[in-house]
C-alpha positions in Angstrom: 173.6 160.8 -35.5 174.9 159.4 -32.2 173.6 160.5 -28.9 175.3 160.0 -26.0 172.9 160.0 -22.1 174.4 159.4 -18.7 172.4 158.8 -16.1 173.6 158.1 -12.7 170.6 156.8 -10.4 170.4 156.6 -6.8 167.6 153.9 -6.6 169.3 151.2 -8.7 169.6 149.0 -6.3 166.6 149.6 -4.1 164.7 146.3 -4.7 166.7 142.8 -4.5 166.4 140.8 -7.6 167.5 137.4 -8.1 168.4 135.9 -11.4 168.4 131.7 -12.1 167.6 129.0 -9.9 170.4 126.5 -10.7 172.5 125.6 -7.9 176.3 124.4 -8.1 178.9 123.4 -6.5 182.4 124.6 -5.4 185.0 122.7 -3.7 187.8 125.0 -1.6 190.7 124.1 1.1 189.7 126.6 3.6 193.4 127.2 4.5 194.5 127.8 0.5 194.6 131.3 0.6 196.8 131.1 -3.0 193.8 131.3 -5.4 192.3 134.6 -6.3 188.8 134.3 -4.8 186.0 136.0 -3.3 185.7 136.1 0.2 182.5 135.7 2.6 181.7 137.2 6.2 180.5 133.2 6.7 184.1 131.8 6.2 183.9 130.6 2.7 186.3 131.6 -0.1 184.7 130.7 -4.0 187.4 130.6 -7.2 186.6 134.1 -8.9 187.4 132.4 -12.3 184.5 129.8 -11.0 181.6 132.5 -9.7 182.4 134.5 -12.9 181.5 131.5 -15.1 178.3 131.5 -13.7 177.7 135.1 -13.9 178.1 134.6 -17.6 176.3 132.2 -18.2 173.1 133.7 -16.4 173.2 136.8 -18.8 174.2 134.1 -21.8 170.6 132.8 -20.5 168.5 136.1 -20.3 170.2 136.8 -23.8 168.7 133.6 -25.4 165.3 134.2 -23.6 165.2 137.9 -25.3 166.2 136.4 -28.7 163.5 134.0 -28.9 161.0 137.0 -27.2 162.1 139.5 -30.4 162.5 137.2 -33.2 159.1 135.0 -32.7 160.8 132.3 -34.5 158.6 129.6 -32.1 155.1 129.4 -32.3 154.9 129.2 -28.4 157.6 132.5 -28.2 155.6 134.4 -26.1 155.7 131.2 -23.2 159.2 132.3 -23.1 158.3 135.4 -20.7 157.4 132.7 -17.7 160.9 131.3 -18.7 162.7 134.0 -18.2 160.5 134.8 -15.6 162.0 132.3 -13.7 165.5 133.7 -13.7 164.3 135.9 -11.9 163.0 133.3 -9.3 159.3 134.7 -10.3 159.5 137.8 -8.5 157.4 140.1 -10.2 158.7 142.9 -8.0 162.0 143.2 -9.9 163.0 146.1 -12.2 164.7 146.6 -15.0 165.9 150.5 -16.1 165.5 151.1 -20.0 166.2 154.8 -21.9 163.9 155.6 -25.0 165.3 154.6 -28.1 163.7 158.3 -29.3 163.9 160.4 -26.4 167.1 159.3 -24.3 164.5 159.4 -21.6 164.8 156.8 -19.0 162.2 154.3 -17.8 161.7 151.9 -14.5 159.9 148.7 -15.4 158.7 145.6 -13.3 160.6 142.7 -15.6 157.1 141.2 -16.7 155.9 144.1 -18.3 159.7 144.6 -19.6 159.6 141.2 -21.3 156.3 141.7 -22.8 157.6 144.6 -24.5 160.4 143.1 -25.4 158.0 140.8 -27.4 156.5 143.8 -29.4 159.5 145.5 -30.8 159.2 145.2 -34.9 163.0 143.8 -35.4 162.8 140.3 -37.7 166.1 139.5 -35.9 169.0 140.8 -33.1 172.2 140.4 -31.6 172.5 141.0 -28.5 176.1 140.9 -26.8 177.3 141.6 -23.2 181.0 142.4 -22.8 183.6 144.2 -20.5 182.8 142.1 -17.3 183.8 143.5 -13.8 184.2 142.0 -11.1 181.8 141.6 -8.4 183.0 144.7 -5.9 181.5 145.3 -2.6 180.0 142.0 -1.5 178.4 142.4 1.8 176.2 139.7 4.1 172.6 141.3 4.0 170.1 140.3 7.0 168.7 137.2 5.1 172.1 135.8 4.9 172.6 136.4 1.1 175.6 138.4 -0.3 175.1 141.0 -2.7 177.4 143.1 -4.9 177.7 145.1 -8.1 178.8 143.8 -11.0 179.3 146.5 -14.7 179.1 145.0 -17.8 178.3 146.8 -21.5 175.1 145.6 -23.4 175.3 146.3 -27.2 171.5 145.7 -28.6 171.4 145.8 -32.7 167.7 145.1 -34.3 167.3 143.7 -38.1 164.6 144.0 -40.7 163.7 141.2 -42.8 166.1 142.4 -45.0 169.2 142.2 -42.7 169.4 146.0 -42.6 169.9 147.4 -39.7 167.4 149.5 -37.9 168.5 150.4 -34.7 171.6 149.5 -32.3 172.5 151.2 -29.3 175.2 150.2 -25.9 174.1 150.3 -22.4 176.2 150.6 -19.6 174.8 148.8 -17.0 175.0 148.5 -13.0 173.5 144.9 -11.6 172.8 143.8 -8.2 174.2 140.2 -7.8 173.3 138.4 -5.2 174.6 135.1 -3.9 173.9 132.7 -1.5 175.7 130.2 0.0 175.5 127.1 2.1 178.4 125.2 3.9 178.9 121.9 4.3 182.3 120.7 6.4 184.1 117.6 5.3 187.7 117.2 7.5 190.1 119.7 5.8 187.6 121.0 2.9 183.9 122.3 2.9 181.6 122.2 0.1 180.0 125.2 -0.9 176.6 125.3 -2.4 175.9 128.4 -4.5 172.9 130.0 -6.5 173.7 133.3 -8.1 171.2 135.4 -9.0 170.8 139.3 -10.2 169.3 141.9 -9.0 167.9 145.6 -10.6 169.2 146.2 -13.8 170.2 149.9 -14.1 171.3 152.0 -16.5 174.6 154.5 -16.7 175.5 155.1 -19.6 173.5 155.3 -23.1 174.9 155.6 -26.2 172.4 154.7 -29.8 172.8 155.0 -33.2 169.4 155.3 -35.6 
């Protein structure tokens, strides 16, 4: 029987998060205003196409990390919290909103203990897929001199016995902080822009499951 639980919450984006540690480059005339980009209070303009790449491939990451956590196919799986651990630049602080797979209910948990958990659910194997992108709306300079936005994606979870049956699947609407930050480096007629993305609190909108 399908259930369907929306949950709008106020403190989604209460605590700042940040997700991955890999820095990369972009390279943008400052006066080529013909690319569809995303603009910073500091001057710099980034290729969309360019920052969305690495958006995906940061959740492409936490996806592999929670495959590895639920299917215990490795001997050291469980080492595999630290590593996703440090997409989140180690902060233990971060959140990540979950709903009961029972109850609907909803649930605020620091990442560590999320992953942990993660590690105990009784599927033999998952898929786990993240579609319908947006883009990254409202970007605003905070007092540290990140940027941080909001970005919507869907999350479809689907857990496996041994058998390949399935045993439980749901879709999660979810609301993420991203936060960026940039540094500037002037050359003539171009600057170089350094980037790390990262994400913030996970949150939760929209639930719908299937048992």
């Amino acid at each position: 029987m399908k259930k369907v639980f929306v949950r709008v919450f106020a403190v989604l984006f209460l605590i700042a998060a940040t997700f991955g540690t890999e820095s990369v480059f972009g390279q943008v005339k400052k006066e080529d205003k013909t690319k569809p980009g995303y603009k910073f209070q500091s001057g710099s303009t980034l290729n969309k196409d360019y920052v969305d790449k690495k958006l995906t491939e940061k959740m492409k990451l936490m996806q592999n990390y929670l495959s590895v956590l639920i299917e215990k196919k490795k001997k050291n799986y469980i080492t595999y919290v630290d590593s996703a651990m440090r997409l989140f630049n180690n902060d233990e602080s971060k959140i990540i909103t979950i709903t009961s797979q029972t109850t609907g209910k909803v649930y605020v948990k620091q990442v560590r203990e999320y992953l942990k958990d993660v590690a105990k659910l009784p599927y033999k194997s998952i898929n786990i897929t993240y579609r319908n992108y947006t883009a990254i709306e409202n970007i605003r300079m905070q007092p540290d001199g990140t940027y941080r936005g909001v970005a919507v994606m869907e999350q479809e979870f689907k857990g496996f016995d041994k058998e390949g049956h399935a045993m439980y699947s749901d879709i999660v609407r979810r609301d993420i902080e991203v936060i960026i930050n940039l540094r500037d480096y002037q050359k003539k007629d171009y600057h170089l822009v350094s980037m790390d993305i990262f994400f913030g609190n996970m949150g939760v909108t929209e639930f719908t499951s299937d048992k």
